[in-house]
mmCIF file as Biopython writes it, N, C-alpha, C and O atoms, coordinates in Angstrom:
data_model
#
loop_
_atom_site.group_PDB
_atom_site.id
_atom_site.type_symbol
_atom_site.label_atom_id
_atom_site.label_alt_id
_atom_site.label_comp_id
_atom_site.label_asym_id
_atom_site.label_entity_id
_atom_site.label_seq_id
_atom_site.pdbx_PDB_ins_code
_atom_site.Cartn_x
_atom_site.Cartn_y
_atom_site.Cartn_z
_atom_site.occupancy
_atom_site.B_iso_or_equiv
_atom_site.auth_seq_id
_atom_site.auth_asym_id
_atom_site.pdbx_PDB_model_num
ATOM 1   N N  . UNK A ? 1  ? 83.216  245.624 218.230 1.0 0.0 1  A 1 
ATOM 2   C CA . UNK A ? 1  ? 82.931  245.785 216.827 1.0 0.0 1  A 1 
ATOM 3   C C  . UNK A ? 1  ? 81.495  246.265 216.642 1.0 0.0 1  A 1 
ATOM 4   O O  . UNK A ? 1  ? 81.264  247.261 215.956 1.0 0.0 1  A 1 
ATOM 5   N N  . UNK A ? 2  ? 80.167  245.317 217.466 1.0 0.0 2  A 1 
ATOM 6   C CA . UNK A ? 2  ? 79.239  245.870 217.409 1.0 0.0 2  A 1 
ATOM 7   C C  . UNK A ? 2  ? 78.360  247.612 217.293 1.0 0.0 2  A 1 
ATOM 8   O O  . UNK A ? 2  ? 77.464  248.185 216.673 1.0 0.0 2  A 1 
ATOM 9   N N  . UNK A ? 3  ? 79.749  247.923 218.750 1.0 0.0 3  A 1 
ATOM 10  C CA . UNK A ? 3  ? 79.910  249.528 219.256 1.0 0.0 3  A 1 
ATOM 11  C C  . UNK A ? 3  ? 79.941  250.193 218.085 1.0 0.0 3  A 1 
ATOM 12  O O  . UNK A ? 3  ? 79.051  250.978 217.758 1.0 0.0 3  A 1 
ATOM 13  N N  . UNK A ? 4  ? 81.131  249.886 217.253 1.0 0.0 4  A 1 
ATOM 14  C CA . UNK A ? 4  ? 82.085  250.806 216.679 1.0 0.0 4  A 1 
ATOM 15  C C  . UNK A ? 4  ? 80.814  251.015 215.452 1.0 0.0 4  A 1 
ATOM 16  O O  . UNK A ? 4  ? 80.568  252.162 215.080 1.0 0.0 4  A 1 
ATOM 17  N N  . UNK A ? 5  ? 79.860  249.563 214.728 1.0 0.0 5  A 1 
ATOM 18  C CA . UNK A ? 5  ? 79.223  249.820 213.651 1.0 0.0 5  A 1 
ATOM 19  C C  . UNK A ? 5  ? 77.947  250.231 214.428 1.0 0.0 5  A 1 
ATOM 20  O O  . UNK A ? 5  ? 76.961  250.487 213.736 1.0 0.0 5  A 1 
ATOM 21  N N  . UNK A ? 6  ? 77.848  250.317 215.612 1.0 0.0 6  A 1 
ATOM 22  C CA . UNK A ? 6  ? 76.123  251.432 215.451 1.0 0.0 6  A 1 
ATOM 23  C C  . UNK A ? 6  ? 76.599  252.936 215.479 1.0 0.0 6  A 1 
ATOM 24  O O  . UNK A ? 6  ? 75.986  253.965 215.194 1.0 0.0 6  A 1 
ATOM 25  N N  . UNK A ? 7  ? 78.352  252.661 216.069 1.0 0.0 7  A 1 
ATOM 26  C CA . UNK A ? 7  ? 77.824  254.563 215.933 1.0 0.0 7  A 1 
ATOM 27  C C  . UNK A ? 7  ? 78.483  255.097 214.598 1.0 0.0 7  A 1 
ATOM 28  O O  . UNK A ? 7  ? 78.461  256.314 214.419 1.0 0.0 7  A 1 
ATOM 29  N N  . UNK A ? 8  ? 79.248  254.028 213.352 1.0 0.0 8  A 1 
ATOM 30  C CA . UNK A ? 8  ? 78.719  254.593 211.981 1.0 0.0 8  A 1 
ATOM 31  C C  . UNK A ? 8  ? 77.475  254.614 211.538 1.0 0.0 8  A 1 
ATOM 32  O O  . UNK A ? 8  ? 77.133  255.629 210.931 1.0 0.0 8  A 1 
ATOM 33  N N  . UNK A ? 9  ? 76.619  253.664 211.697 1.0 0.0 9  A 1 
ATOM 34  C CA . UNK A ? 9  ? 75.327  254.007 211.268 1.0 0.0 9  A 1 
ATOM 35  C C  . UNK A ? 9  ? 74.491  255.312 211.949 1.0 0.0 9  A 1 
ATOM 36  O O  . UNK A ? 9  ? 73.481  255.798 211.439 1.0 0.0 9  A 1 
ATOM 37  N N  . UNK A ? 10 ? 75.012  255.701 212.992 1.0 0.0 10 A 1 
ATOM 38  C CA . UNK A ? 10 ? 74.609  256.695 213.853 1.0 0.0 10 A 1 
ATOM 39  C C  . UNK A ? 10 ? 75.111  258.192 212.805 1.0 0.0 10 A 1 
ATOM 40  O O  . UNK A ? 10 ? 74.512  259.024 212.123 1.0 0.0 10 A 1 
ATOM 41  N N  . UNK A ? 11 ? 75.938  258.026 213.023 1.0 0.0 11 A 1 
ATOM 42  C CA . UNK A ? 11 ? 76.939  259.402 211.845 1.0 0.0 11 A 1 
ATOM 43  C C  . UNK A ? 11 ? 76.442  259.277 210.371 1.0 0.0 11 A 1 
ATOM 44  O O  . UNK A ? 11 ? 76.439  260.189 209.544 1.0 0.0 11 A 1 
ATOM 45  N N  . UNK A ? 12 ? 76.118  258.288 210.227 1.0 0.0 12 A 1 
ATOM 46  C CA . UNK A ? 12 ? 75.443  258.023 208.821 1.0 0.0 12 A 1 
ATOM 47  C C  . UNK A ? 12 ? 73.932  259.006 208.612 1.0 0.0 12 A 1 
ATOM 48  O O  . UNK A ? 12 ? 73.569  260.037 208.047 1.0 0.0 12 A 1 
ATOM 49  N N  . UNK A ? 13 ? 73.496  258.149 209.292 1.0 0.0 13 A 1 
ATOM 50  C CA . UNK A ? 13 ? 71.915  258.842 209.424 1.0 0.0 13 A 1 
ATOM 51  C C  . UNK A ? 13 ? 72.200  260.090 209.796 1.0 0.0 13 A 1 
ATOM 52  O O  . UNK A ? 13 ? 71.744  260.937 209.027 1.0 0.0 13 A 1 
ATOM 53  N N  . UNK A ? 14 ? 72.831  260.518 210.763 1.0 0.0 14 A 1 
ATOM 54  C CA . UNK A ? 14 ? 72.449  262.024 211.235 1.0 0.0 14 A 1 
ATOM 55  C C  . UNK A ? 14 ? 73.074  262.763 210.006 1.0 0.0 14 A 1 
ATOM 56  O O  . UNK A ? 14 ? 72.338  263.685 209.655 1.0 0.0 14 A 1 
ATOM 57  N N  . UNK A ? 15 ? 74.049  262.661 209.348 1.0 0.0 15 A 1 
ATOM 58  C CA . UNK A ? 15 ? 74.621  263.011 208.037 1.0 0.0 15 A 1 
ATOM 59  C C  . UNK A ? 15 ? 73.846  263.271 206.642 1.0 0.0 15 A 1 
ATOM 60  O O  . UNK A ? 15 ? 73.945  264.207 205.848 1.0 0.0 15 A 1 
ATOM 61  N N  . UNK A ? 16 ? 72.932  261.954 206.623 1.0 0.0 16 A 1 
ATOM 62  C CA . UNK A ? 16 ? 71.625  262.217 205.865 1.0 0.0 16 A 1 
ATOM 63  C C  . UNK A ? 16 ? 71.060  262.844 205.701 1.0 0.0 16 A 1 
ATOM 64  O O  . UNK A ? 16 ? 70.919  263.474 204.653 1.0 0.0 16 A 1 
ATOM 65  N N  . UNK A ? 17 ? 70.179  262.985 207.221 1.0 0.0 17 A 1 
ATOM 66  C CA . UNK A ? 17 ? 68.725  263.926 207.749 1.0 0.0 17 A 1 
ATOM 67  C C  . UNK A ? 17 ? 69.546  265.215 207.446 1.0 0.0 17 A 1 
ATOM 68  O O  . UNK A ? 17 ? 68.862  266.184 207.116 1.0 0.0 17 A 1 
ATOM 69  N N  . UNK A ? 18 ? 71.242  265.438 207.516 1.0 0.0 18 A 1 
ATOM 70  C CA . UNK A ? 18 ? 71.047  267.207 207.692 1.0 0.0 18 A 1 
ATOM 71  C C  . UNK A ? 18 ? 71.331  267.548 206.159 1.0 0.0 18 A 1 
ATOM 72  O O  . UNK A ? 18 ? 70.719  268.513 205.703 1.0 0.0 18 A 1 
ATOM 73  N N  . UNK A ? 19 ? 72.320  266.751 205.202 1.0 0.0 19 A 1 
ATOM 74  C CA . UNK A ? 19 ? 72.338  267.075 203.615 1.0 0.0 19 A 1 
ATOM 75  C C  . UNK A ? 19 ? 71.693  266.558 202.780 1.0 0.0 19 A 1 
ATOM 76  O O  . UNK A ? 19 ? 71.659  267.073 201.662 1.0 0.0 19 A 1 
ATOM 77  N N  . UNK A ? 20 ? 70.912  265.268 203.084 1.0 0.0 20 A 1 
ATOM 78  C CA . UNK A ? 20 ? 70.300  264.298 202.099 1.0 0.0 20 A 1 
ATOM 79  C C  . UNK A ? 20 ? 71.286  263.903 201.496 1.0 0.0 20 A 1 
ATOM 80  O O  . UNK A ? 20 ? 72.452  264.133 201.816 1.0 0.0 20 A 1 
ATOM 81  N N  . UNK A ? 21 ? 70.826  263.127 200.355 1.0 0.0 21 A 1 
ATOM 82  C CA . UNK A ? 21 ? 71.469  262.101 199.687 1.0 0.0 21 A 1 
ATOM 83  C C  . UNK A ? 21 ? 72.068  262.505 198.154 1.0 0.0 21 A 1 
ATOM 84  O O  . UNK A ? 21 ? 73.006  261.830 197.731 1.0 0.0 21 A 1 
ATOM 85  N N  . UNK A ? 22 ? 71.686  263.280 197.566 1.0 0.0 22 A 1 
ATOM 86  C CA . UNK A ? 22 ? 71.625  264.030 196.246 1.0 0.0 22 A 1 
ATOM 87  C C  . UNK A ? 22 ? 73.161  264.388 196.180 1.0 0.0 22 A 1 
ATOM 88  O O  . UNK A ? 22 ? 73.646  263.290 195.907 1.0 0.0 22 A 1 
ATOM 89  N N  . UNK A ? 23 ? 73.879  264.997 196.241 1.0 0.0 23 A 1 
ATOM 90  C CA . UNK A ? 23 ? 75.088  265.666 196.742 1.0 0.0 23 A 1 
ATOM 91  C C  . UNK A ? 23 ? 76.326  264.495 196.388 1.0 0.0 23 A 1 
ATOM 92  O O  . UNK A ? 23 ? 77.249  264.966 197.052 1.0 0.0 23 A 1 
ATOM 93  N N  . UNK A ? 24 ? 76.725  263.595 195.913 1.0 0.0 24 A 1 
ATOM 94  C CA . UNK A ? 24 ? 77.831  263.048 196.023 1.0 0.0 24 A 1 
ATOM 95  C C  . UNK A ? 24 ? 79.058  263.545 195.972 1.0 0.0 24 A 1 
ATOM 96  O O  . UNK A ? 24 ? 79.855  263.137 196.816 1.0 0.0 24 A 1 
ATOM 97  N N  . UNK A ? 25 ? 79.462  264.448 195.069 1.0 0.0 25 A 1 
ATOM 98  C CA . UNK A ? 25 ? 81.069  264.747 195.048 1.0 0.0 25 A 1 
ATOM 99  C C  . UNK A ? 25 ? 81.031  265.444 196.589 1.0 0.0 25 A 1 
ATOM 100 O O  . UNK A ? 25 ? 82.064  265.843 197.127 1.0 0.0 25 A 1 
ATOM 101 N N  . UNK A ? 26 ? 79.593  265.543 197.278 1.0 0.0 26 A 1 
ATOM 102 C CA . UNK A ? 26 ? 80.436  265.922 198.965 1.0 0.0 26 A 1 
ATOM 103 C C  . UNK A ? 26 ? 80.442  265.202 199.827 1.0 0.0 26 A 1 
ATOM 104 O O  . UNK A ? 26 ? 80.811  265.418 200.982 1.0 0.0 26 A 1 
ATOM 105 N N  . UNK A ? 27 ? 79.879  263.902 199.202 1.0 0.0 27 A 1 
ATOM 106 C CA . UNK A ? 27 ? 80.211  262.924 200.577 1.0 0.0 27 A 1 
ATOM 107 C C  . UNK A ? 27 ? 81.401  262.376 199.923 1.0 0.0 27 A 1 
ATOM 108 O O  . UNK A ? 27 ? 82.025  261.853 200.845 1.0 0.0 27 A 1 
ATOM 109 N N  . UNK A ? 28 ? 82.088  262.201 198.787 1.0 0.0 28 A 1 
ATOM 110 C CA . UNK A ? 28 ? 83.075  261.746 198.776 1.0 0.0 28 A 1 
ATOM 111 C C  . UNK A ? 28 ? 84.308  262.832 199.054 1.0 0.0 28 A 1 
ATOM 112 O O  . UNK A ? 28 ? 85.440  262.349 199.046 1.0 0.0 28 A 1 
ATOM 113 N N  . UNK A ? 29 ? 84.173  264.329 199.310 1.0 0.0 29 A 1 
ATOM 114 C CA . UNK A ? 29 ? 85.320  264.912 199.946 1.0 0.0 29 A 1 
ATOM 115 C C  . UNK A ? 29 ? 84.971  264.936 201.307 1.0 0.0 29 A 1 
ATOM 116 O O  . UNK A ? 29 ? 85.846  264.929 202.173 1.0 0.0 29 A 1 
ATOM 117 N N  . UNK A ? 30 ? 83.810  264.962 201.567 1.0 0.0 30 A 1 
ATOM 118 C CA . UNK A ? 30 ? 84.035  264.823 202.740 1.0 0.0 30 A 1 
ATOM 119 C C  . UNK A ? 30 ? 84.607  263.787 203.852 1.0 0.0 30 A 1 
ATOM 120 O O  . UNK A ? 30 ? 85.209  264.118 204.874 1.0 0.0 30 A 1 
ATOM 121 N N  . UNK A ? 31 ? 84.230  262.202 203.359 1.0 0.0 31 A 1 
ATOM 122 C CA . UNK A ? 31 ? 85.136  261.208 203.597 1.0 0.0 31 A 1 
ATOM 123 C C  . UNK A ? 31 ? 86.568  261.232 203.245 1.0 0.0 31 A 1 
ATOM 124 O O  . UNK A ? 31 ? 87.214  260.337 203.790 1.0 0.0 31 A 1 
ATOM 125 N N  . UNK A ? 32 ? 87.118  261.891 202.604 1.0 0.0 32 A 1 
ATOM 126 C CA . UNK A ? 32 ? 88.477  261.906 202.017 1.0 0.0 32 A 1 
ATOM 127 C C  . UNK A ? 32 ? 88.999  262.830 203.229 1.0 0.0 32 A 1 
ATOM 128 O O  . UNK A ? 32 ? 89.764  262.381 204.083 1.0 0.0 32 A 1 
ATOM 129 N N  . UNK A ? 33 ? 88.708  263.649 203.234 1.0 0.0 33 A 1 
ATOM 130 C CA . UNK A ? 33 ? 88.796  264.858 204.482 1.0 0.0 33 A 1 
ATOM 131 C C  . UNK A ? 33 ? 88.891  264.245 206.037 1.0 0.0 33 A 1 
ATOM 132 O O  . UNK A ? 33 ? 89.685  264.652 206.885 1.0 0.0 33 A 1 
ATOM 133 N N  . UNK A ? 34 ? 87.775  263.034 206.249 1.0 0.0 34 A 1 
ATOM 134 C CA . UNK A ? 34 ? 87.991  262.519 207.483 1.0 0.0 34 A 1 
ATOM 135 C C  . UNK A ? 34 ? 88.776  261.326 207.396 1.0 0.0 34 A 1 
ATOM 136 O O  . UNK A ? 34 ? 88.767  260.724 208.470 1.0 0.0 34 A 1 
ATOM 137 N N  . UNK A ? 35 ? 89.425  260.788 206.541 1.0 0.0 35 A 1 
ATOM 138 C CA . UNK A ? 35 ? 90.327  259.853 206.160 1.0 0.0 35 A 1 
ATOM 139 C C  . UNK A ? 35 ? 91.474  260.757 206.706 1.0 0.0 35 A 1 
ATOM 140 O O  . UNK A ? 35 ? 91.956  260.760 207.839 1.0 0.0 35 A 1 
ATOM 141 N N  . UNK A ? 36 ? 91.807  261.551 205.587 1.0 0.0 36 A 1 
ATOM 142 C CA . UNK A ? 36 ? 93.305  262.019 206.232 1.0 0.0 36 A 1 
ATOM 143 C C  . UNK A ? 36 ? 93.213  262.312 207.740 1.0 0.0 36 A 1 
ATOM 144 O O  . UNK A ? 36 ? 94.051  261.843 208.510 1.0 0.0 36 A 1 
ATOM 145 N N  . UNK A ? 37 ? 91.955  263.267 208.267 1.0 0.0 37 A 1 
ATOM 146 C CA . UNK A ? 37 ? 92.287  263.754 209.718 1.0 0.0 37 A 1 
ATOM 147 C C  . UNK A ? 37 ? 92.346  262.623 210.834 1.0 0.0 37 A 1 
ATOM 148 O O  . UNK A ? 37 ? 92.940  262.673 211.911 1.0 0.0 37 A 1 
ATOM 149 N N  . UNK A ? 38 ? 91.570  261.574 210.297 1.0 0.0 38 A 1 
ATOM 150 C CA . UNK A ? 38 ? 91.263  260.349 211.555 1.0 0.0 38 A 1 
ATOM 151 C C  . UNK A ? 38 ? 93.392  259.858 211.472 1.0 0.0 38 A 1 
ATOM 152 O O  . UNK A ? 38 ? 94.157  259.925 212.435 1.0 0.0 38 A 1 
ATOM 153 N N  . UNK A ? 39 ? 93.797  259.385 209.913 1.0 0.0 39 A 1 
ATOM 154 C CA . UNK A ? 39 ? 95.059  258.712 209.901 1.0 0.0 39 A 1 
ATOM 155 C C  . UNK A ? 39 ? 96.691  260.054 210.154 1.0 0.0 39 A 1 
ATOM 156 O O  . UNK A ? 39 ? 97.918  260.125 210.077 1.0 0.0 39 A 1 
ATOM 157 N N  . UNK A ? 40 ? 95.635  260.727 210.429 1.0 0.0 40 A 1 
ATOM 158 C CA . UNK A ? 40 ? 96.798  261.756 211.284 1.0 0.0 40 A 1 
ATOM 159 C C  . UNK A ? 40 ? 96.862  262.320 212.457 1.0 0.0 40 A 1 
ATOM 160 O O  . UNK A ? 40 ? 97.383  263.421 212.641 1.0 0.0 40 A 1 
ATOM 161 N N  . UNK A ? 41 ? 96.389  261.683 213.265 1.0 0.0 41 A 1 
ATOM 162 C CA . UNK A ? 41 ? 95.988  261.709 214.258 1.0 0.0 41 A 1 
ATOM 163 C C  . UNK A ? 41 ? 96.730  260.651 214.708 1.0 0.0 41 A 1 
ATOM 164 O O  . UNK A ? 41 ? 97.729  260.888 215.388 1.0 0.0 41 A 1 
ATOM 165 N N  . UNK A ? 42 ? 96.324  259.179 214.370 1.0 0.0 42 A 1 
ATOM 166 C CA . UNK A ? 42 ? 96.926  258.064 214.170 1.0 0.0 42 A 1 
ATOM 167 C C  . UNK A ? 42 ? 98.160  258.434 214.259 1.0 0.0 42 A 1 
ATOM 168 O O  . UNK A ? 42 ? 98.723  258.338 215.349 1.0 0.0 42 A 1 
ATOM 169 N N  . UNK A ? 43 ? 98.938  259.005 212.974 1.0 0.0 43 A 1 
ATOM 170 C CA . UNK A ? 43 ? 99.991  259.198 212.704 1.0 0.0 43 A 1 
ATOM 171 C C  . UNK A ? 43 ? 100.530 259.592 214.096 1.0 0.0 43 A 1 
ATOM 172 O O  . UNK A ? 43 ? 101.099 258.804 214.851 1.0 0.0 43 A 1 
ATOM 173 N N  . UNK A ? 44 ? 100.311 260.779 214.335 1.0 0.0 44 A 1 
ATOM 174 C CA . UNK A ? 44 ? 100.618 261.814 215.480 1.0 0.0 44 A 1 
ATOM 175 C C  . UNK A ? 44 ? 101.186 260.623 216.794 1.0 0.0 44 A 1 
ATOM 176 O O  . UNK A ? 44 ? 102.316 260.568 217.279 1.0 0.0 44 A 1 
ATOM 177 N N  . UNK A ? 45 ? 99.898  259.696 217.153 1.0 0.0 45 A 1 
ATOM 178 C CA . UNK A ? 45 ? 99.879  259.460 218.470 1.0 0.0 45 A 1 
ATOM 179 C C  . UNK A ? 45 ? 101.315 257.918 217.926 1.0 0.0 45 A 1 
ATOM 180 O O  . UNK A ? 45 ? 101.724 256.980 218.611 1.0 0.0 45 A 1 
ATOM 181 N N  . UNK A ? 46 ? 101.525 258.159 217.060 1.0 0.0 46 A 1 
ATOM 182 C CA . UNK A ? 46 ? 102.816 256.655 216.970 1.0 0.0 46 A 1 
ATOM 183 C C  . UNK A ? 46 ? 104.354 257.639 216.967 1.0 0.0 46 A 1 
ATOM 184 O O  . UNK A ? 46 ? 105.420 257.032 217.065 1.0 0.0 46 A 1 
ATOM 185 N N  . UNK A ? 47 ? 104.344 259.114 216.852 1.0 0.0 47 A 1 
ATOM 186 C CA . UNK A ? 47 ? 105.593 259.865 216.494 1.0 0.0 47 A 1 
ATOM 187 C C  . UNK A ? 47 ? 106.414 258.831 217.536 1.0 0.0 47 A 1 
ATOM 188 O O  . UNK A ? 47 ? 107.405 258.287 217.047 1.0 0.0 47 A 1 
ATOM 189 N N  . UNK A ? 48 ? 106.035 258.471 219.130 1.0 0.0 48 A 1 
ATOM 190 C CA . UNK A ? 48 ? 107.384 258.445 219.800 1.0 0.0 48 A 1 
ATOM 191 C C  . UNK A ? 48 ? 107.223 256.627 220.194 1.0 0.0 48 A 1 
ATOM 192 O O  . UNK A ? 48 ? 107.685 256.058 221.183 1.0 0.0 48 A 1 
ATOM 193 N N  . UNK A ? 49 ? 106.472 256.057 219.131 1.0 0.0 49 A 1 
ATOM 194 C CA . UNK A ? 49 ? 106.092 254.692 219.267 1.0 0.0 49 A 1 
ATOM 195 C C  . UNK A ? 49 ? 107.883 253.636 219.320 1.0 0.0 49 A 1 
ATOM 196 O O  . UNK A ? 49 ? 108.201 252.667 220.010 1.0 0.0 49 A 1 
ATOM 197 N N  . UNK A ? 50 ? 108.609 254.365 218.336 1.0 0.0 50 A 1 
ATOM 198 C CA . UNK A ? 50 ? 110.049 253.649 218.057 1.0 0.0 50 A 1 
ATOM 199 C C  . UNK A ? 50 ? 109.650 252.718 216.799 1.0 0.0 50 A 1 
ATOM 200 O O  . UNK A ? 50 ? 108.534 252.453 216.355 1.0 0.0 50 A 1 
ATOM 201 N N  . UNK A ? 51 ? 111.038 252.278 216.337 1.0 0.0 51 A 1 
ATOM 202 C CA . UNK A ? 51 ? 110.635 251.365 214.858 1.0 0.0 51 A 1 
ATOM 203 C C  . UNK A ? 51 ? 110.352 251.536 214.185 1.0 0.0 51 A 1 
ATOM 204 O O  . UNK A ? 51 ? 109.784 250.794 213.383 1.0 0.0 51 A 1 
ATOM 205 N N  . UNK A ? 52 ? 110.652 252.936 214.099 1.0 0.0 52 A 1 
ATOM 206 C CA . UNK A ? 52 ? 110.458 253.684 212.691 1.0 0.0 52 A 1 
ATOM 207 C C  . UNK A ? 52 ? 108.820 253.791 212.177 1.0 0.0 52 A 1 
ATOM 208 O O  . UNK A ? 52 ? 108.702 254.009 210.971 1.0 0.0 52 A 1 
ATOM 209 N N  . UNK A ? 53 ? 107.247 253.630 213.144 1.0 0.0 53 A 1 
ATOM 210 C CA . UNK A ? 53 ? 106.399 253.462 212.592 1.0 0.0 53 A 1 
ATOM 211 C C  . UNK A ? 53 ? 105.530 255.323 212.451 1.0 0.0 53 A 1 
ATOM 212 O O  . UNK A ? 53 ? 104.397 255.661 212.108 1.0 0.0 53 A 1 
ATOM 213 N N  . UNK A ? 54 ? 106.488 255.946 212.811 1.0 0.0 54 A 1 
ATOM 214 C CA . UNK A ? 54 ? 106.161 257.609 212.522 1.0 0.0 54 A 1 
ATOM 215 C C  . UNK A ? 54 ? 106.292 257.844 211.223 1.0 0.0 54 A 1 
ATOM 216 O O  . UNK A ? 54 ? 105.387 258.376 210.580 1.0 0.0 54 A 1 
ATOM 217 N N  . UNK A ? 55 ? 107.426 257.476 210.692 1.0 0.0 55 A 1 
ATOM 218 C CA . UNK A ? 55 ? 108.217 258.051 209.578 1.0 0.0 55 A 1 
ATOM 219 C C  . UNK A ? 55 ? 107.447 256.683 208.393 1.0 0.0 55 A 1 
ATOM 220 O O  . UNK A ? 55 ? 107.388 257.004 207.206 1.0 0.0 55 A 1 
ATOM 221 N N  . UNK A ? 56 ? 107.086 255.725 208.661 1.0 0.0 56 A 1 
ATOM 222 C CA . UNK A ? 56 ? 106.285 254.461 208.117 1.0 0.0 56 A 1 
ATOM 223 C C  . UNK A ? 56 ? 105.259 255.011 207.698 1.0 0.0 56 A 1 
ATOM 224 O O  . UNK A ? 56 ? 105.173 255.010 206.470 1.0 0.0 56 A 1 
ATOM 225 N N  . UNK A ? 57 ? 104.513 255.442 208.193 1.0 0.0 57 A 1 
ATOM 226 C CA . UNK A ? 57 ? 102.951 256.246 208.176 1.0 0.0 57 A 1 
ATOM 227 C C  . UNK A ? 57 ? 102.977 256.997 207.570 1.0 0.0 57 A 1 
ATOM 228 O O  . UNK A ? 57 ? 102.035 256.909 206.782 1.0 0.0 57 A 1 
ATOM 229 N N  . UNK A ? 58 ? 103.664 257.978 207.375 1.0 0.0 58 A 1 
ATOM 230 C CA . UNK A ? 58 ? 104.308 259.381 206.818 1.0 0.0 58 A 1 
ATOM 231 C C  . UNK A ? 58 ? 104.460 259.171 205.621 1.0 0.0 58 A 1 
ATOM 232 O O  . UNK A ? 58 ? 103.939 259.837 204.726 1.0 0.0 58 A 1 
ATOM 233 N N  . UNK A ? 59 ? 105.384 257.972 205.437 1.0 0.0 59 A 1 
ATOM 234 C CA . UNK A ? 59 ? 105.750 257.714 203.709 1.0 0.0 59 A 1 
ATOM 235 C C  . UNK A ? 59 ? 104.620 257.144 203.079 1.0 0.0 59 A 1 
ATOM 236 O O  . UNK A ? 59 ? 104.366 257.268 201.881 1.0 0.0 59 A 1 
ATOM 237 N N  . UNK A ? 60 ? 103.781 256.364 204.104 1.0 0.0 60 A 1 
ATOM 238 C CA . UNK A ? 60 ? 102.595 255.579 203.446 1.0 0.0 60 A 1 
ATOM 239 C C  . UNK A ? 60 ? 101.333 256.656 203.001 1.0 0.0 60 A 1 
ATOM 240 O O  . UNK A ? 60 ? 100.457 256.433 202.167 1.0 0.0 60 A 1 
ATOM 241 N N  . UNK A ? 61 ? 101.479 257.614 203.638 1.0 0.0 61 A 1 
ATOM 242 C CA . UNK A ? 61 ? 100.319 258.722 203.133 1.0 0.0 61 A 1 
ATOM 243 C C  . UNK A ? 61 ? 100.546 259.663 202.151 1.0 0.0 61 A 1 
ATOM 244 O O  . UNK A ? 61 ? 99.818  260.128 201.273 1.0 0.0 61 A 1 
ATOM 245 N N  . UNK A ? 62 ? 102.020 259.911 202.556 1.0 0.0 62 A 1 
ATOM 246 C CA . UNK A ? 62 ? 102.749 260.271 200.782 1.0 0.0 62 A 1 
ATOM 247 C C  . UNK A ? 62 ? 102.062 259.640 200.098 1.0 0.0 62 A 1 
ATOM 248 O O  . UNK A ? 62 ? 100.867 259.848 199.888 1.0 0.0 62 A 1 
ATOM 249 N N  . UNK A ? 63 ? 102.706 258.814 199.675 1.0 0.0 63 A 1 
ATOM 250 C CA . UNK A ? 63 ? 102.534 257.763 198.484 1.0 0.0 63 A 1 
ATOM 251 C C  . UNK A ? 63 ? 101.087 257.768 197.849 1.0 0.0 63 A 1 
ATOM 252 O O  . UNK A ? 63 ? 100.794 257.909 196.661 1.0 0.0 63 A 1 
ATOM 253 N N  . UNK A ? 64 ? 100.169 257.559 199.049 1.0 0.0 64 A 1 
ATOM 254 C CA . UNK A ? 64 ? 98.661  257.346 199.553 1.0 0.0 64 A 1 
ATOM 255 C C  . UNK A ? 64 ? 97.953  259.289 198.408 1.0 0.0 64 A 1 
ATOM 256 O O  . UNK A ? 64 ? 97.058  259.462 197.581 1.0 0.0 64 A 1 
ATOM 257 N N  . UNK A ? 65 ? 98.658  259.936 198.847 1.0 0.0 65 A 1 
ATOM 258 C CA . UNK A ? 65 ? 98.250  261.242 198.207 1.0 0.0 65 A 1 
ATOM 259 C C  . UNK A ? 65 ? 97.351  262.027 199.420 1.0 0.0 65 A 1 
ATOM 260 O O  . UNK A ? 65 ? 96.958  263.169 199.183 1.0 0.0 65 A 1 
ATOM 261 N N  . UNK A ? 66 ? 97.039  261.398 200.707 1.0 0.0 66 A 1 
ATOM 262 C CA . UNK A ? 66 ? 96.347  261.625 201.729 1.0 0.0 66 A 1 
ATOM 263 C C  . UNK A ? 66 ? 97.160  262.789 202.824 1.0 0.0 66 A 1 
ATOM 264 O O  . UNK A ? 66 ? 96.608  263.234 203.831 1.0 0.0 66 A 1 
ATOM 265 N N  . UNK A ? 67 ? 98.314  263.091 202.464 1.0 0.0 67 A 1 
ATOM 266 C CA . UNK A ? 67 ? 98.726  264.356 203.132 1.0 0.0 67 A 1 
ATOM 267 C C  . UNK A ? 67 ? 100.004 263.529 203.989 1.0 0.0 67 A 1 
ATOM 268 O O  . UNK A ? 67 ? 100.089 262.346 204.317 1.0 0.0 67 A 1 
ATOM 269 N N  . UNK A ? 68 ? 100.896 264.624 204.185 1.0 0.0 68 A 1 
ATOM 270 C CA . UNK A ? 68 ? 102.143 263.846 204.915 1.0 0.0 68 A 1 
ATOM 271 C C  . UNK A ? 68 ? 102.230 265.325 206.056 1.0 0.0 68 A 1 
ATOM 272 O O  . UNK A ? 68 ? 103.371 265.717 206.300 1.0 0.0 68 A 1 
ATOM 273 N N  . UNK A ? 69 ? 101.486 265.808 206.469 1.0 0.0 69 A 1 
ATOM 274 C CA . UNK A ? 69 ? 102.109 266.893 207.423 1.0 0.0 69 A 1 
ATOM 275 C C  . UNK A ? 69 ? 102.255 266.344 208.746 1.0 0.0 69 A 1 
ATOM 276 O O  . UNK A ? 69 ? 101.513 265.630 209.421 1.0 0.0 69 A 1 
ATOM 277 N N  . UNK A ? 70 ? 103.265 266.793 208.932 1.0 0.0 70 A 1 
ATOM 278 C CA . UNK A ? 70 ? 103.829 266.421 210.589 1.0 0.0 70 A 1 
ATOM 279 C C  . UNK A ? 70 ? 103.698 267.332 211.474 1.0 0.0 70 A 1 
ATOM 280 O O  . UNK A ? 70 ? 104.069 267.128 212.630 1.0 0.0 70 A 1 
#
């Protein structure tokens, strides 16, 4: 857990130093943008998991408005 929160604060800062802070409607597409790509990816690596958790994910990002492409 420790790992995982220095290297957001790591992506944070370097994110900063290169757009500054001024800018909001682009850090919020831009998080929206790495939301869908990180949970489709996700998605991707469960297609041959079984138990229906491909097609689970799929409907949940529907719904979500976060993209359903397979």
């Amino acid at each position: 857990m420790a790992e995982l929160m220095t290297f957001f604060c790591e992506q944070a800062a370097g994110l900063v130093r290169d757009v500054g802070l001024q800018d909001e409607s682009y850090f919020d597409a831009r998080e929206r943008v790495e939301k869908i790509e990180r949970l489709g990816r996700v998605r991707a690596a469960c297609r041959d998991v079984g138990y229906g958790v491909f097609d689970e994910m799929t409907m949940l990002l529907e719904e979500s408005g976060l993209g359903s492409e397979r």
